[in-house]
N, C-alpha and C positions, 0 to 999 in steps of 0.2 A: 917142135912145139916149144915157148916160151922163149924165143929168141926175139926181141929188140926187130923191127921189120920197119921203121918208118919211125920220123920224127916232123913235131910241128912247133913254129918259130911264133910265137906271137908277138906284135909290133903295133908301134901307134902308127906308123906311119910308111905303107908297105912299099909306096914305090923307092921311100930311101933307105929302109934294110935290104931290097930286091939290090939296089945298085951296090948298098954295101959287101952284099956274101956274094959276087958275083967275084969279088978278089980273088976266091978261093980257086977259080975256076968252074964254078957252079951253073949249070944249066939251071936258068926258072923263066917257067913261061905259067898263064894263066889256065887253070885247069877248066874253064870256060863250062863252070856248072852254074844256070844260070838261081842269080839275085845271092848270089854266094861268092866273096872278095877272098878266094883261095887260090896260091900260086904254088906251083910243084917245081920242087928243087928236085934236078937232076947230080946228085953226087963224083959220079964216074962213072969207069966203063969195065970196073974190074968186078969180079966177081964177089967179091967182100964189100963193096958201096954200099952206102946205108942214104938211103933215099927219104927227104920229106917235103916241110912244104912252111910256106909262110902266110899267116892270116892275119887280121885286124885283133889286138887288143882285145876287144870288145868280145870277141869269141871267148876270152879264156883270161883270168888274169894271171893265170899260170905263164913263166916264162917259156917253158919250153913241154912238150908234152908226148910222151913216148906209144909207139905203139906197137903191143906185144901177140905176135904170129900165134893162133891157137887150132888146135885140130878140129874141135867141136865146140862152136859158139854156145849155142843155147847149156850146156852142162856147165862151160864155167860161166856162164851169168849166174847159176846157179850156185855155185860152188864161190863167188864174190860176195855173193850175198849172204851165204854162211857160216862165212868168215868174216864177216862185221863190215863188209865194203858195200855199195851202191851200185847202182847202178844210173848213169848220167845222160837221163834221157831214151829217146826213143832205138832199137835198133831196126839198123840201114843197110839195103843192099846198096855197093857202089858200083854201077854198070860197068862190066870184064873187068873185077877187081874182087870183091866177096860180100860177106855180110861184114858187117863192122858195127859195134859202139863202144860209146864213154861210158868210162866207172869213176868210183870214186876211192879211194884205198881207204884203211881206217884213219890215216891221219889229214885227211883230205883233199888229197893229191890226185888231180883228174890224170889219167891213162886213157890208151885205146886196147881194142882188142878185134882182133881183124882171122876170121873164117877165110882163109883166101879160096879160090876157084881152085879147081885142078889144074894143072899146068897142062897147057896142049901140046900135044908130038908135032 
């Protein structure tokens, strides 16, 4: 719990940030959710890869947006919100992925928080 699990890129203009972090070696391909212009970066193939994704601007004017692994979603929306943080927006399940939503920290800083599914044998 509270470990760093995903990151998102936000850009004005995604097909030419996609060509740009594609130096690194970076899988991204289109996560084909539909009416929704989000692309999933593929990091690597080791076990320590930190996996995210690049979206339009328009999502976030935050540059970059982290999103933090938690055991029990609904406690700490709770526990954000007691602590002087937000809560940003509606929470989502994301199909064979978990529950997920935005917050807001106290100094205004949108984060994720992602319930993942249990890992299958």
């Amino acid at each position: 719990m509270g470990q760093v699990v995903h990151f998102e890129i936000t850009v004005d203009n995604v097909e030419r940030a996609n060509k740009f972090y594609e130096i690194f070696g970076w899988k991204i391909k289109s996560a084909d959710m539909p009416g929704v212009d989000y692309w999933l970066i593929d990091t690597g193939n080791s076990d320590v890869a930190l996996n995210g994704a690049i979206m339009p601007r328009s999502y976030s004017k935050q540059p970059v947006i982290l999103t933090i692994g938690v055991d029990d979603l609904d406690s700490m929306i709770e526990k954000v919100k007691a602590s002087g943080g937000q809560i940003d927006g509606e929470k989502n399940t994301i199909p064979g992925i978990g529950d997920f939503v935005y917050c807001l920290d106290t100094e205004g800083n949108r984060f994720g928080m992602l319930q993942a599914l249990p890992r299958q044998a």
